[in-house]
Backbone bond lengths (Angstrom), bond angles and torsions (degrees), N, CA, C in turn:
res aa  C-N    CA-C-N  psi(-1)  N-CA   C-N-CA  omega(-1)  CA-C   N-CA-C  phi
1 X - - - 1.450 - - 1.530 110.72 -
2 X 1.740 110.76 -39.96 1.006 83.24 -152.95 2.298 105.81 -91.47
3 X 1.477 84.65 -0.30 1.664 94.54 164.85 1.722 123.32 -66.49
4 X 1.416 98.66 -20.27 1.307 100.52 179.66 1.523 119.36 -71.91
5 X 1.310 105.08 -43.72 1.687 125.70 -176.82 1.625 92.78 -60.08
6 X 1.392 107.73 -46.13 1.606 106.56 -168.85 1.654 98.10 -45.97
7 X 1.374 100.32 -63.01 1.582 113.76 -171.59 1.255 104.33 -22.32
8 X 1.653 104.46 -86.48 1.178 120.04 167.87 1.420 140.66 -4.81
9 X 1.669 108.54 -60.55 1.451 123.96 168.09 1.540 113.87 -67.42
10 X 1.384 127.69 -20.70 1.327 129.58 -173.52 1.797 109.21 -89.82
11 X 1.359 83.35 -6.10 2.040 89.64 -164.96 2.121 83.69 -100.21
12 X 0.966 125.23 -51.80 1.804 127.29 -171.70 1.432 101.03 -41.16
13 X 1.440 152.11 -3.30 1.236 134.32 167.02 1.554 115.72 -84.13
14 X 1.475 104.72 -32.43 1.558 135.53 163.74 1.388 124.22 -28.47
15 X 1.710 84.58 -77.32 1.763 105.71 164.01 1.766 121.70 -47.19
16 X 1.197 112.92 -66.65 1.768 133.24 152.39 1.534 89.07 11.86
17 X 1.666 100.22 -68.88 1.630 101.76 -149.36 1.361 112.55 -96.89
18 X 1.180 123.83 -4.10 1.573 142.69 162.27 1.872 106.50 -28.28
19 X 1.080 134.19 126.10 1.538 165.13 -173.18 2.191 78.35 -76.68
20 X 0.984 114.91 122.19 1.942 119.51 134.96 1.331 112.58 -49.64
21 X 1.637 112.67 115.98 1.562 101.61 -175.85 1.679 97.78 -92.60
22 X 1.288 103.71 20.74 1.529 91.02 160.49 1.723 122.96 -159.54
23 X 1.475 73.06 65.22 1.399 97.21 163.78 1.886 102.27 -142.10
24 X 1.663 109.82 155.75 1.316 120.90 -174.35 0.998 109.76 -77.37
25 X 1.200 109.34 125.31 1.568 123.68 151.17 1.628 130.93 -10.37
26 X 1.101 132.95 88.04 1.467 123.85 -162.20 1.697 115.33 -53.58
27 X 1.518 127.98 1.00 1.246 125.61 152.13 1.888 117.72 -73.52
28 X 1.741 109.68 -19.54 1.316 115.06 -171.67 1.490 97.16 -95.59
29 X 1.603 128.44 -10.62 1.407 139.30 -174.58 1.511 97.64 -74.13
30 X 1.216 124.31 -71.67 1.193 140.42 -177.59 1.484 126.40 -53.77
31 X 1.441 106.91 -14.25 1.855 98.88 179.33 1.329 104.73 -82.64
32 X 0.983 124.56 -64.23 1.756 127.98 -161.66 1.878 100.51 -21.10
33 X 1.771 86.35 -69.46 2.043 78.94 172.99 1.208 138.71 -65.02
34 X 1.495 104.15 0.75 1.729 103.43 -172.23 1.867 93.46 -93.03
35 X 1.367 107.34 -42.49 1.494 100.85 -169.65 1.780 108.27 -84.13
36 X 0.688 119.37 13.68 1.712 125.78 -179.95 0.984 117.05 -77.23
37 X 1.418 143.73 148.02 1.576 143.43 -142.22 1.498 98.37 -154.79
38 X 1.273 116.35 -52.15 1.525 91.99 -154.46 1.619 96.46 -106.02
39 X 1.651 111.99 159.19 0.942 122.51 -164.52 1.342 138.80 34.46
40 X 1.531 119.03 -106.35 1.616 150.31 161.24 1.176 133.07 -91.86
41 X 1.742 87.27 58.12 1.662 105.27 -179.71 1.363 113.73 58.99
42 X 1.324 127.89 15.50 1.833 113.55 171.88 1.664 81.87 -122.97
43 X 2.137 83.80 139.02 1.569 108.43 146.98 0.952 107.16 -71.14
44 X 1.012 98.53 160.67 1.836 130.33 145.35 1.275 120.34 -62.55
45 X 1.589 127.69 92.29 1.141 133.82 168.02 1.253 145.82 -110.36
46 X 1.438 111.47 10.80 1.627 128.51 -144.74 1.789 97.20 -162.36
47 X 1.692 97.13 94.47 1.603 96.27 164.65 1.303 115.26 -97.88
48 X 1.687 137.65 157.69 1.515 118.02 156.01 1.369 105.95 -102.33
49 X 1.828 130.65 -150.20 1.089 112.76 145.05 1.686 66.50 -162.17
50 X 1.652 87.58 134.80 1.700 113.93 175.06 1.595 100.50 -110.68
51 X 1.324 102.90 140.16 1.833 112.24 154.56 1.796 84.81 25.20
52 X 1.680 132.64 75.89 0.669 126.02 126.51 1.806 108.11 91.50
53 X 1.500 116.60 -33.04 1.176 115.17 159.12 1.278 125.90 -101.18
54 X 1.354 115.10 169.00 1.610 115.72 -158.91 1.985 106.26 -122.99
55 X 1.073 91.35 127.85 1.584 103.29 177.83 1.666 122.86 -107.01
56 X 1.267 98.38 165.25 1.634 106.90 -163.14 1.912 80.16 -109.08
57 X 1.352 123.82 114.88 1.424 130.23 151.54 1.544 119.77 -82.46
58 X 1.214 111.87 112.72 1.766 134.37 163.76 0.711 118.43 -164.20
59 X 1.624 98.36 137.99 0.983 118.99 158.22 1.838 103.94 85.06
60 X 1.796 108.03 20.37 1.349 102.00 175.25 1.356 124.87 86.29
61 X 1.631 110.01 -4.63 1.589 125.76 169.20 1.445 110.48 -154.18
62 X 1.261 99.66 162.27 1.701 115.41 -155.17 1.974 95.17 -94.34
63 X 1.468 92.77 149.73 1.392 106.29 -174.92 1.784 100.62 -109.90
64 X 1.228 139.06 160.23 1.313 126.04 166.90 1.633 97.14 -137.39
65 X 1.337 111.70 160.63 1.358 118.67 163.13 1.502 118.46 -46.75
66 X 1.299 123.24 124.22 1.549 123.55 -160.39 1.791 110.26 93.30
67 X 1.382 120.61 -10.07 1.371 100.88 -172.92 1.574 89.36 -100.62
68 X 1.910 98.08 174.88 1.337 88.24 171.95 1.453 103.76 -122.62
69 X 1.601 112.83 157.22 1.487 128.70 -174.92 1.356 100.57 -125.73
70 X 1.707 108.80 112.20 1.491 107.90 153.61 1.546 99.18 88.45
71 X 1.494 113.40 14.66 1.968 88.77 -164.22 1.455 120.63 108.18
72 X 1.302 103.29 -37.87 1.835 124.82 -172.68 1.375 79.17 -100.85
73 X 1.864 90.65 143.92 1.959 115.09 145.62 1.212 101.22 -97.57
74 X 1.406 110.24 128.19 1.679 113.38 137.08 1.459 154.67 -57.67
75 X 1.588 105.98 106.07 0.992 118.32 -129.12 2.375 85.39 -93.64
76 X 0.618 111.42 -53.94 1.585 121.10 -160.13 1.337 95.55 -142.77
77 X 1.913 126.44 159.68 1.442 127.02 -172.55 1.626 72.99 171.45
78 X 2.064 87.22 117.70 1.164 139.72 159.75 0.943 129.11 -115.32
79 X 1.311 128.86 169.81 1.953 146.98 -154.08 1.686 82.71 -86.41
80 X 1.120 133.99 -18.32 1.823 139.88 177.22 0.796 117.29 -101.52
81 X 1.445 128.17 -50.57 1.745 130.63 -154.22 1.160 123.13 -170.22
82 X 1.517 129.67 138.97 1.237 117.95 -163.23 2.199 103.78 -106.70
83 X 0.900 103.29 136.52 1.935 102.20 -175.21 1.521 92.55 -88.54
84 X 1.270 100.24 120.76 1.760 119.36 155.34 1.718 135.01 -95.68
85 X 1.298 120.23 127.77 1.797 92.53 -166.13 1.877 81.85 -111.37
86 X 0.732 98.83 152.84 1.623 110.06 -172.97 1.624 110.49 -172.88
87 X 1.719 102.36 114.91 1.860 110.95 -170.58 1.040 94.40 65.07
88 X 1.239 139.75 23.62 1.621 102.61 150.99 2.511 94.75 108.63
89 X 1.381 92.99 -11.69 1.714 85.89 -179.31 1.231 109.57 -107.78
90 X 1.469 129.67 161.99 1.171 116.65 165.26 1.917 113.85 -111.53
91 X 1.399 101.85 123.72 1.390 96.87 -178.85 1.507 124.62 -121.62
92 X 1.484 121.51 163.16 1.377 111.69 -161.28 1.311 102.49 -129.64
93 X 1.371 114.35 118.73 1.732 140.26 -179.90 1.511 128.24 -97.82
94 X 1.701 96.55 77.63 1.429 108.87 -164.42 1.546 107.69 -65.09
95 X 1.313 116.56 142.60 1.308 139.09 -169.59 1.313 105.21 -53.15
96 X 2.038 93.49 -66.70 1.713 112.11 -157.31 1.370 83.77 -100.51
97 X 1.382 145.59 127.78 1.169 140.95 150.55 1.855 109.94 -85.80
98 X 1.735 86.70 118.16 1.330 103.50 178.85 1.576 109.04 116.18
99 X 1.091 117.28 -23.28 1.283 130.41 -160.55 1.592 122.80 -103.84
100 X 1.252 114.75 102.69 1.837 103.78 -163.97 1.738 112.54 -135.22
101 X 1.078 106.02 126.31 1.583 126.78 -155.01 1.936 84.69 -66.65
102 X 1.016 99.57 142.46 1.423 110.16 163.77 1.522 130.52 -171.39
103 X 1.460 143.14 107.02 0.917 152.07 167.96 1.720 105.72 32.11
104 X 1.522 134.57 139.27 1.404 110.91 131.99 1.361 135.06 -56.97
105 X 1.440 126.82 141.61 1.238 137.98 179.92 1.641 107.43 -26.09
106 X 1.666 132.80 -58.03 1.082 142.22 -178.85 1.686 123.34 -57.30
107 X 1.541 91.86 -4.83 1.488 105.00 -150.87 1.289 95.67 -78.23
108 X 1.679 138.56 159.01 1.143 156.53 -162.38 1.826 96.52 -115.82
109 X 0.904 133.80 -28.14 0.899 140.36 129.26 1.967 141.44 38.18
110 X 1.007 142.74 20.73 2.045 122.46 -160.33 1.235 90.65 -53.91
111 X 1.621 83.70 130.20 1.693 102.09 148.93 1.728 120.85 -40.06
């Protein structure tokens, strides 16, 4: 018994330094704010589309073309990206980064 406790007590400095296997990775901590665009550090992640028009969701309420988010009006909102005009520029806040809708190969189709 009492070798076991020994064990035991010799292994607790071990543990100490043990990683939470469930907690994120501090490289997975850090993206959300590095890739974020509009305003106060939040993307754009959440479209709806009502009766045909399409909304910007944050923050728990719907944005429409003409409202403004963050400072920015919304200018246009696509199945990709939503257009922001803000100071005077107009900029475009892709949804899926990396990700771009395009025809099948067979398709008759222009990009």
């Amino acid at each position: 018994m009492k070798a076991l406790c020994l064990l035991l007590l010799a292994g607790l400095p071990a543990l100490a330094q043990m990683r939470d296997p469930t907690a994120l990775p501090p490289a997975l901590r850090a993206a959300p704010a590095a890739s974020a665009g509009v305003g106060e550090g939040e993307a754009i992640r959440h479209l709806v589309f009502v009766e045909g028009r399409a909304y910007v969701v944050q923050r728990g309420r719907r944005f429409g073309v003409g409202d403004r988010l963050d400072g920015a009006r919304i200018e246009r909102i696509t199945e990709q990206a939503v257009w922001l005009r803000e100071a005077g520029r107009l900029r475009r806040e892709p949804l899926y980064g990396g990700v771009e809708k395009r025809p099948p190969p067979n398709s008759k189709e222009k990009p």
